[in-house]
N, C-alpha and C positions, 0 to 999 in steps of 0.2 A: 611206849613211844614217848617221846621227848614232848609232843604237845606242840610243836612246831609244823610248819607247811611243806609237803612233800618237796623237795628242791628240782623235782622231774612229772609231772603229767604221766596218770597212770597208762600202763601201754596196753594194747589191745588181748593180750595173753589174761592180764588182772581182769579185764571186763569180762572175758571169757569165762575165768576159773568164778568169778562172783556170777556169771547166768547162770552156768553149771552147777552150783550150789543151791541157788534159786532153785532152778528146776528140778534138783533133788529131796527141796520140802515138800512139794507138790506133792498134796495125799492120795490116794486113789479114791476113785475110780480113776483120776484121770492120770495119774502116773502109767498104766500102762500102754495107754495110745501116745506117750510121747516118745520111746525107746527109739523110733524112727525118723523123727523131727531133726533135720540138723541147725545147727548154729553156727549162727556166719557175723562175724565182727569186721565191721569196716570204718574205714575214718569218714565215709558221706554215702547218703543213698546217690546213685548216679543220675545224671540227669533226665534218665528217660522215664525210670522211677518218679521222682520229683516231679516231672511233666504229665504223667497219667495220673498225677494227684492232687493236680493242678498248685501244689507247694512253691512257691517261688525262691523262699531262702532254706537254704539246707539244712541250718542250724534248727529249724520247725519240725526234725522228723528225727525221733531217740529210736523207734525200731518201728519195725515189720513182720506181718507174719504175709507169707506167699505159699499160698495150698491152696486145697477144698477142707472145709471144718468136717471133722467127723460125724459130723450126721445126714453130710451130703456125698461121702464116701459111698462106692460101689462095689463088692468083688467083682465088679468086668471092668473094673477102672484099671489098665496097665499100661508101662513106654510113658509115663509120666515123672517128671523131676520130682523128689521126693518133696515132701513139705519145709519150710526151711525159716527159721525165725531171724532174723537181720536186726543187729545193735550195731547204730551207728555214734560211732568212740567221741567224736569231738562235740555232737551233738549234746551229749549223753556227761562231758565231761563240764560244758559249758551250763547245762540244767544244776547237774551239782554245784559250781560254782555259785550259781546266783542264787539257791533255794539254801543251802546252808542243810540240807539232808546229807546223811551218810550217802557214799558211793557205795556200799550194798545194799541197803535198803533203794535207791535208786534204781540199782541195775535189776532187784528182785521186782521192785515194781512194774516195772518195762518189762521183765521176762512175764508175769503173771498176764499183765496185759496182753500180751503177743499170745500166749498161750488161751486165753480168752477167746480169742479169733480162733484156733485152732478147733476149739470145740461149740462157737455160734455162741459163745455166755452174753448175756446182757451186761451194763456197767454196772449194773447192781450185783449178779451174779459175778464178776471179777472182783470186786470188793471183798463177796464174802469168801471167794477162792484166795484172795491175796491175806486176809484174815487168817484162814485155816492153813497156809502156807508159811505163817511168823513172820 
């Protein structure tokens, strides 16, 4: 690269393919309970979202995880929306700008994070998953 500033804000496809990558360091055990997990890229959480979390400016929320964590999982749990981890782009785009962090190392942060919730980790235990994750 030239060393120069992207001339375009990266688009919600790049936040995508940088989760994606993210969630493919993720070592096991817990790689195999994420096979099912979708990932959903948006440019803001929506307002009803941001209301039940009582967040008031939008730019305060880079992702979500919306499930039950796997240790509160049932097999008679069924007719349920699958688990679904939510990067919110402008959010997410805004944090990089002012932290001077890589946009992967960013987006792999927010994925490990989200992924934390997934399986009830403490912030301690997402640390050392975002660790073992590179």
């Amino acid at each position: 690269m030239s060393g120069q500033a992207p001339s375009h804000a990266p688009s919600a496809a790049t936040i995508e393919a940088l989760a994606r990558e993210a969630l493919a360091r993720i070592p096991e055990p817990f790689q195999t309970h994420l096979a099912d997990v979708v990932l959903i890229v948006e440019e803001f959480a929506d307002d009803e979202t941001l209301d039940a979390m009582g967040i008031e400016d939008p730019f305060d929320l880079t992702g979500l995880y919306h499930g039950r964590p796997v240790g509160e999982k049932s097999a008679f749990d069924s007719g349920g929306l699958p688990d679904r981890i939510h990067l919110y782009r402008r959010p997410i785009l805004d944090e990089w700008c002012d932290t001077g962090v890589t946009l992967q190392a960013l987006v792999a942060h927010i994925v490990v994070h989200e992924v934390g919730h997934h399986f009830g980790l403490s912030d301690d235990d997402m640390h050392a998953l975002e660790d073992a994750a590179g």
